[in-house]
N, CA, C and O atoms as CSV, one atom per row, in Angstrom:
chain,resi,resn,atom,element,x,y,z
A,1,UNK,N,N,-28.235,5.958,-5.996
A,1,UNK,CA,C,-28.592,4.889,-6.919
A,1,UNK,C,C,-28.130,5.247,-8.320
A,1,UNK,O,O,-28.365,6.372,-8.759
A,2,UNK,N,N,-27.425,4.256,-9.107
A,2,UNK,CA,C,-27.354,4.321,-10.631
A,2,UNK,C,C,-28.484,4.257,-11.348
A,2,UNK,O,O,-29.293,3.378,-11.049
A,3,UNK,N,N,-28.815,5.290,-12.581
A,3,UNK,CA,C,-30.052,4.475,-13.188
A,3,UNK,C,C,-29.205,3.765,-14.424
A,3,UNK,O,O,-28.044,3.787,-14.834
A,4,UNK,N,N,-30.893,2.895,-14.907
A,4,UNK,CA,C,-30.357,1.967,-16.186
A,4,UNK,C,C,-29.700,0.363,-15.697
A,4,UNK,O,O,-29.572,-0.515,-16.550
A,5,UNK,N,N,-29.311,0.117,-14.221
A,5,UNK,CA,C,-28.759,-1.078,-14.223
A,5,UNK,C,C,-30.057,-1.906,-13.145
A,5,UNK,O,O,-30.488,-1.707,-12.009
A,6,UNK,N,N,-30.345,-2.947,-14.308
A,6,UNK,CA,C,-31.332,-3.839,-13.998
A,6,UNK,C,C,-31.096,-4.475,-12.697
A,6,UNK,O,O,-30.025,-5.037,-12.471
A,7,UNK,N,N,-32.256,-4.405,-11.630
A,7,UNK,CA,C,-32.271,-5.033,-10.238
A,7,UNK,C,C,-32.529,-6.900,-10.490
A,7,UNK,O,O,-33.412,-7.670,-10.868
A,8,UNK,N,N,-31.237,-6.928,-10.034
A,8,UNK,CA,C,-31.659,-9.174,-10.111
A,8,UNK,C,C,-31.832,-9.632,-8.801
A,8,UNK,O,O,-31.184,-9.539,-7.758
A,9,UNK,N,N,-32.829,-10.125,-9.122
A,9,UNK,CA,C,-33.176,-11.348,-8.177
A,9,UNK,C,C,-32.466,-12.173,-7.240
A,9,UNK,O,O,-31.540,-12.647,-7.897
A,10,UNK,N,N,-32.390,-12.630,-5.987
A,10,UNK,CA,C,-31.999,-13.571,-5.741
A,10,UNK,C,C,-32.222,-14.865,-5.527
A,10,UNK,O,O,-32.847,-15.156,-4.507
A,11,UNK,N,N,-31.723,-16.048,-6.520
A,11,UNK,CA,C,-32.256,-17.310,-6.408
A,11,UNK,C,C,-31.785,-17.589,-5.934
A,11,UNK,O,O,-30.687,-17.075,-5.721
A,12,UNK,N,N,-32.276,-18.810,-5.268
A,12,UNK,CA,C,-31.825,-20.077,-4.315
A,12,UNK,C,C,-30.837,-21.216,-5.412
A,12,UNK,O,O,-31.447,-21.532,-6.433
A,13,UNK,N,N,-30.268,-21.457,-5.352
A,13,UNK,CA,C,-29.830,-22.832,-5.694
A,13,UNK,C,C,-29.543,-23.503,-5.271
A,13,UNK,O,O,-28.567,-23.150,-4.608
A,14,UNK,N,N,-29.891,-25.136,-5.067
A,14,UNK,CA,C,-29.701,-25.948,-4.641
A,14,UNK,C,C,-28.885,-26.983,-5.405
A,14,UNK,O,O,-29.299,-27.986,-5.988
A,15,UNK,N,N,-27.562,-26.504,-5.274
A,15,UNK,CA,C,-26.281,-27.597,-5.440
A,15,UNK,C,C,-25.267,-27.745,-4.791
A,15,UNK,O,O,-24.792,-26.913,-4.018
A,16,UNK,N,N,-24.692,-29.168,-5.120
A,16,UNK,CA,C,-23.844,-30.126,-3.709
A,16,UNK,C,C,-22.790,-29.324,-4.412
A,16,UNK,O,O,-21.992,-29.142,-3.493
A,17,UNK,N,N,-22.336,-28.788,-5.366
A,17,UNK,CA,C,-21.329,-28.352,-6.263
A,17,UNK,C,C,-20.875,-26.802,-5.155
A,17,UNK,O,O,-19.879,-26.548,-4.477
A,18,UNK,N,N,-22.170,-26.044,-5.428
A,18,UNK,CA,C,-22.098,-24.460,-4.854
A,18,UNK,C,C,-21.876,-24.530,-3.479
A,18,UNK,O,O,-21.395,-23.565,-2.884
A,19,UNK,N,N,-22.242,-25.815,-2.770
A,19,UNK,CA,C,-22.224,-25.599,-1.386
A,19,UNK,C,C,-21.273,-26.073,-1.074
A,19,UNK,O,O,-20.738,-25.695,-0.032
A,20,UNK,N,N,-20.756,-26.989,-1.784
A,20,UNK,CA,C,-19.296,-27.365,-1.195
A,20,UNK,C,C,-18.551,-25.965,-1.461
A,20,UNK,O,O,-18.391,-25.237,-0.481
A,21,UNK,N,N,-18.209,-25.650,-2.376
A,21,UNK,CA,C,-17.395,-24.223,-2.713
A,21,UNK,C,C,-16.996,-23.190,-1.151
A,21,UNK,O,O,-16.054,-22.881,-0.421
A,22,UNK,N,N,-18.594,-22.966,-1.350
A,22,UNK,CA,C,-18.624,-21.907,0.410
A,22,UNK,C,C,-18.778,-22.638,1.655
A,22,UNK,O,O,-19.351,-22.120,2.613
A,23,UNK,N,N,-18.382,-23.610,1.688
A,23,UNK,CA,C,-17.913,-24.055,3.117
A,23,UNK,C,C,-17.028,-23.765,3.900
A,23,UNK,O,O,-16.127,-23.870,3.068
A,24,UNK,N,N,-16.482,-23.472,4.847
A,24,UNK,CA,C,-15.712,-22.500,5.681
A,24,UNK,C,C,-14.831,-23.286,5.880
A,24,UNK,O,O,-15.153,-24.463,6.041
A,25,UNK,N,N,-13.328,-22.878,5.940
A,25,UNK,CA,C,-12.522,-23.485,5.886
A,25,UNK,C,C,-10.893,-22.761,6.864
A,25,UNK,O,O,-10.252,-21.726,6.681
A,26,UNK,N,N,-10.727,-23.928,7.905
A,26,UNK,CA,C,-9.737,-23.140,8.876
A,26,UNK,C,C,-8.688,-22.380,8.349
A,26,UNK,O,O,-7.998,-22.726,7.390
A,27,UNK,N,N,-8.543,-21.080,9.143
A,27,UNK,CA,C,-7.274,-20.307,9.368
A,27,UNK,C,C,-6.153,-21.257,8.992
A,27,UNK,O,O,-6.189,-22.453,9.282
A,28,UNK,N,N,-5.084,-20.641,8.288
A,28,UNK,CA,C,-4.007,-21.239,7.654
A,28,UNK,C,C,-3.013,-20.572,9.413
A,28,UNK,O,O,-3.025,-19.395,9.774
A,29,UNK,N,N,-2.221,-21.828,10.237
A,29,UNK,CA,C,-1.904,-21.851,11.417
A,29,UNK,C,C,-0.566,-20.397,11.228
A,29,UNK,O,O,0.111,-19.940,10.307
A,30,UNK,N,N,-0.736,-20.151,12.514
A,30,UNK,CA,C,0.333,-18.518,12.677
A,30,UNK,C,C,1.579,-19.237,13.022
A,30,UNK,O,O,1.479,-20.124,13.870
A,31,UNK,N,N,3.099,-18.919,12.334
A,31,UNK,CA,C,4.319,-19.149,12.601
A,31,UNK,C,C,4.495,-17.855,13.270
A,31,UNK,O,O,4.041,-16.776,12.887
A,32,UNK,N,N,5.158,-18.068,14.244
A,32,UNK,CA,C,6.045,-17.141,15.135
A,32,UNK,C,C,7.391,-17.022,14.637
A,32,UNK,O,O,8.065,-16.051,14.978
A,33,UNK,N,N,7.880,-17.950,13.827
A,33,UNK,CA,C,9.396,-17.639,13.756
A,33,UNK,C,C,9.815,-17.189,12.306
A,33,UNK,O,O,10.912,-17.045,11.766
A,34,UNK,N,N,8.330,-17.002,11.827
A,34,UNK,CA,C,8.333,-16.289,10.372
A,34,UNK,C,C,9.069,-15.427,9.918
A,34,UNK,O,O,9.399,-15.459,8.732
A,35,UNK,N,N,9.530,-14.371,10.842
A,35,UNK,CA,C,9.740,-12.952,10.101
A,35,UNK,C,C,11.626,-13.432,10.617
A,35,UNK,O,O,12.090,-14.109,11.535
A,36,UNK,N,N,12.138,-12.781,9.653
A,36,UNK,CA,C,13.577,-12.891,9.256
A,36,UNK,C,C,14.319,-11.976,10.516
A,36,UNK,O,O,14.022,-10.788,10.646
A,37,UNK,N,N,15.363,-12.677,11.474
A,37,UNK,CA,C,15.800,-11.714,12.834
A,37,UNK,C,C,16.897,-11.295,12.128
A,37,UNK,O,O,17.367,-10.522,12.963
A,38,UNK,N,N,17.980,-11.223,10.775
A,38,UNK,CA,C,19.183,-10.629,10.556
A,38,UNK,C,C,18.852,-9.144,9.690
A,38,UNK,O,O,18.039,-8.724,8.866
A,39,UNK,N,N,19.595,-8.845,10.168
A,39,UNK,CA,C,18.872,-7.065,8.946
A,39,UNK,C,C,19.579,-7.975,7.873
A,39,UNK,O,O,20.328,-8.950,7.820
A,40,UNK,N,N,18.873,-7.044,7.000
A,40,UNK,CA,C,18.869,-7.648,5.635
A,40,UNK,C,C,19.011,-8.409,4.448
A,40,UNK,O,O,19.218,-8.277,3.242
A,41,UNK,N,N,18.730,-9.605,5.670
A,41,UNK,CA,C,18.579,-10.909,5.364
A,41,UNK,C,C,17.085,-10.829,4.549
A,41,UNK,O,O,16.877,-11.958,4.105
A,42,UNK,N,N,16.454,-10.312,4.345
A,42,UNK,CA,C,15.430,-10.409,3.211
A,42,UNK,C,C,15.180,-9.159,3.068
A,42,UNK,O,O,15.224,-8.456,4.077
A,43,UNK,N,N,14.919,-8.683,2.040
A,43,UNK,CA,C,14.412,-7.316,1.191
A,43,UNK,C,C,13.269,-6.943,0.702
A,43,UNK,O,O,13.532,-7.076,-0.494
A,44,UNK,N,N,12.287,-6.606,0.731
A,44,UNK,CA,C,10.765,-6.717,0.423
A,44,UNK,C,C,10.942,-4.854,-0.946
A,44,UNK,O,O,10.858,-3.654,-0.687
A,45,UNK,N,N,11.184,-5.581,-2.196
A,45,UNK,CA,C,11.039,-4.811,-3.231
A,45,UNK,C,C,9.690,-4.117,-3.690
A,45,UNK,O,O,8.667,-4.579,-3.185
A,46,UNK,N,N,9.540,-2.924,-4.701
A,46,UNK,CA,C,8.395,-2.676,-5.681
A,46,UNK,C,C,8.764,-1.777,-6.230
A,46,UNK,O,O,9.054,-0.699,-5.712
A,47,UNK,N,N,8.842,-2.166,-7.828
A,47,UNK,CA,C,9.240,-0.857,-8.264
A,47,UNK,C,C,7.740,-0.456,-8.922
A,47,UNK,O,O,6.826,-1.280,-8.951
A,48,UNK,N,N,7.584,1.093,-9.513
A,48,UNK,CA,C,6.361,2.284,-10.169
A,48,UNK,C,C,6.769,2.445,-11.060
A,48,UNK,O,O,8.000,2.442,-11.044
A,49,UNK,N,N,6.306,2.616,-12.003
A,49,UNK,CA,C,6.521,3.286,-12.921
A,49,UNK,C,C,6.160,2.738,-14.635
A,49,UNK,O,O,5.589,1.654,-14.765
A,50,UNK,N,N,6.449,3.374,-15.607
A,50,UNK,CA,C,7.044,4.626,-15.595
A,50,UNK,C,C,5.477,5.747,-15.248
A,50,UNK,O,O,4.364,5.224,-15.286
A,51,UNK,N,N,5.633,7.221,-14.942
A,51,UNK,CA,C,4.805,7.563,-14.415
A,51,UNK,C,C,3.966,8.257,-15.432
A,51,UNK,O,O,4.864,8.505,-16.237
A,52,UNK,N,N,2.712,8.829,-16.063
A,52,UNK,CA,C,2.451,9.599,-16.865
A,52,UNK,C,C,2.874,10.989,-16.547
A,52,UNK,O,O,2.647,11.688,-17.534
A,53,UNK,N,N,3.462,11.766,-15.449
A,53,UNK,CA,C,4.005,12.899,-15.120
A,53,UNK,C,C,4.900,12.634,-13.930
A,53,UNK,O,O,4.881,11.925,-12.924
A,54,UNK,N,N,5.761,13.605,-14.552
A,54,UNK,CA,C,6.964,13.295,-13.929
A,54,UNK,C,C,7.070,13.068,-12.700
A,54,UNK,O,O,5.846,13.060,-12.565
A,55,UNK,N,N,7.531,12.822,-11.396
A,55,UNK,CA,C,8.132,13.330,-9.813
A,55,UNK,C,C,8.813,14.190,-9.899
A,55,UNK,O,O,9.013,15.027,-10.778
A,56,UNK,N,N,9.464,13.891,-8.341
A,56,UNK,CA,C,10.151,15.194,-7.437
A,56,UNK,C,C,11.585,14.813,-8.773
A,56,UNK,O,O,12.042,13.697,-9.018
A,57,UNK,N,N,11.990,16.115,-9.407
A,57,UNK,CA,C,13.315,16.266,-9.970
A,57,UNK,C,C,13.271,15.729,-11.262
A,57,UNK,O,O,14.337,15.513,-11.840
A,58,UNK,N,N,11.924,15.415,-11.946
A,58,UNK,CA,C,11.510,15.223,-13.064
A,58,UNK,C,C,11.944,13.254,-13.600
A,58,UNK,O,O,12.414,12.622,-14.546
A,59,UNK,N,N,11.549,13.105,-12.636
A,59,UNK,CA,C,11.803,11.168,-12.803
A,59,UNK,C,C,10.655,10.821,-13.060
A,59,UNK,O,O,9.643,11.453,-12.757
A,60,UNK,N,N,10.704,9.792,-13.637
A,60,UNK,CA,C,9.235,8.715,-14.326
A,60,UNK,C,C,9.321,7.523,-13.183
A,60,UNK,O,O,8.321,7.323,-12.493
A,61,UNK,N,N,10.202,6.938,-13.033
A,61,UNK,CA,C,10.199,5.569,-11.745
A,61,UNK,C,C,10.421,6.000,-10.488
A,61,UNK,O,O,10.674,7.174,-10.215
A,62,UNK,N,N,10.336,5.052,-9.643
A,62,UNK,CA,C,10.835,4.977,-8.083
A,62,UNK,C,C,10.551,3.453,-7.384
A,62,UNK,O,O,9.498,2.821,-7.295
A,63,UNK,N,N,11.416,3.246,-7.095
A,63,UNK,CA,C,11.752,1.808,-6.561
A,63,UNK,C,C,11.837,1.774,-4.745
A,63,UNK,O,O,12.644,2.538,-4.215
A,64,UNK,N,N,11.121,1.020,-4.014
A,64,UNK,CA,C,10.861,1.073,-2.457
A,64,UNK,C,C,11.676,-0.675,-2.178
A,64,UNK,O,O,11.555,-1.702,-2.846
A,65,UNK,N,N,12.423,-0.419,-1.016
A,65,UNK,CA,C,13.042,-1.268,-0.724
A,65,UNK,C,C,12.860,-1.213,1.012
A,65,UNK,O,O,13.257,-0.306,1.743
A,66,UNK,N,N,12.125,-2.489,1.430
A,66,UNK,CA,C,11.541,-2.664,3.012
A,66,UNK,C,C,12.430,-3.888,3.333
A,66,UNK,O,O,12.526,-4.893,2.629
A,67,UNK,N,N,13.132,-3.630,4.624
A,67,UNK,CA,C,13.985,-4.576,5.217
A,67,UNK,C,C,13.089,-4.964,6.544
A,67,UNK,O,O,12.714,-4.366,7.553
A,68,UNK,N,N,12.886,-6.871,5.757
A,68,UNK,CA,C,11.984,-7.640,6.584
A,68,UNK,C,C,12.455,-7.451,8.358
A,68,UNK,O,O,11.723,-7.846,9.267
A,69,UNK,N,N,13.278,-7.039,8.495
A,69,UNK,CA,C,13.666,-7.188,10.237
A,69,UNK,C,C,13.342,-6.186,10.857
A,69,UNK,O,O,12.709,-6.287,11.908
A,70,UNK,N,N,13.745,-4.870,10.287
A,70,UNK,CA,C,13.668,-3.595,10.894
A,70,UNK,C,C,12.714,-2.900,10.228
A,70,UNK,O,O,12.562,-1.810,10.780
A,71,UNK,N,N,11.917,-3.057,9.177
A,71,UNK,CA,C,10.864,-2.349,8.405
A,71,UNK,C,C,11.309,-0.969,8.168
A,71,UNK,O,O,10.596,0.034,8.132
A,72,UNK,N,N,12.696,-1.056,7.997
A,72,UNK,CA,C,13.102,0.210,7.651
A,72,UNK,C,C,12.760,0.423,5.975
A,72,UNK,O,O,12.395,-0.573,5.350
A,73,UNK,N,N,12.847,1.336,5.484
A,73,UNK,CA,C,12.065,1.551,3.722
A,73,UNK,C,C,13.327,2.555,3.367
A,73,UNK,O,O,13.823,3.478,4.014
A,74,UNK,N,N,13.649,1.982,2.042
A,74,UNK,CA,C,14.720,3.363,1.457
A,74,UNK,C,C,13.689,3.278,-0.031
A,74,UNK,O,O,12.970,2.318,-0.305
A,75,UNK,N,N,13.825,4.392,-0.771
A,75,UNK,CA,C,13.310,4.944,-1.845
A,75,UNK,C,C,14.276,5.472,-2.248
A,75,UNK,O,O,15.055,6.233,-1.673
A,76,UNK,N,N,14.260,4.904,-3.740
A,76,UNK,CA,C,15.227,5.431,-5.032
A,76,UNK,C,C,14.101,6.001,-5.899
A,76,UNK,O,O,12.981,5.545,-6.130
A,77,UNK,N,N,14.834,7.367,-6.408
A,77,UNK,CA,C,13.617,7.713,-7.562
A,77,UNK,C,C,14.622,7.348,-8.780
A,77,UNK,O,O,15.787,7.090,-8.478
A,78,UNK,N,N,14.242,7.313,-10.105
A,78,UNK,CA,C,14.980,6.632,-10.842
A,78,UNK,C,C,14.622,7.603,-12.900
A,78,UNK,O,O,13.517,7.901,-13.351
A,79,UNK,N,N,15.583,7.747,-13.387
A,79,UNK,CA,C,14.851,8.505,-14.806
A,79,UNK,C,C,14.951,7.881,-15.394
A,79,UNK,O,O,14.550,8.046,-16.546
């Protein structure tokens, strides 16, 4: 337990506003033909950085590159 942080209550509220909000709402439908069949026909990027201490060989960035077909990943480190 933390001390110092005040225990709240739970009220009820009764509004058409709040209850519409949390009403459950269907699964967005599954495509099967979603994922890309040509290699590297799509590229799934992210680059880091810059880092507060350095990496491997004294670099501040590194950039990840995922190929949507084969989920293969290459990594560039970058100064």
């Amino acid at each position: 337990m933390v001390d110092g942080i005040p225990v709240l209550k739970k009220l009820h509220i009764d509004c058409e506003a709040c209850a519409f909000e949390k009403q459950h709402r269907d699964e967005f439908p599954i495509v099967k033909d979603r994922k890309h069949r040509d290699t590297l026909e799509l590229l799934h990027t992210d680059l880091c950085g810059p880092m507060q201490t350095r990496l491997l060989g004294g670099v501040y960035y590194f950039i990840i590159f995922v190929d949507d077909c084969t989920r293969f990943t290459w990594v560039y480190f970058l100064r």
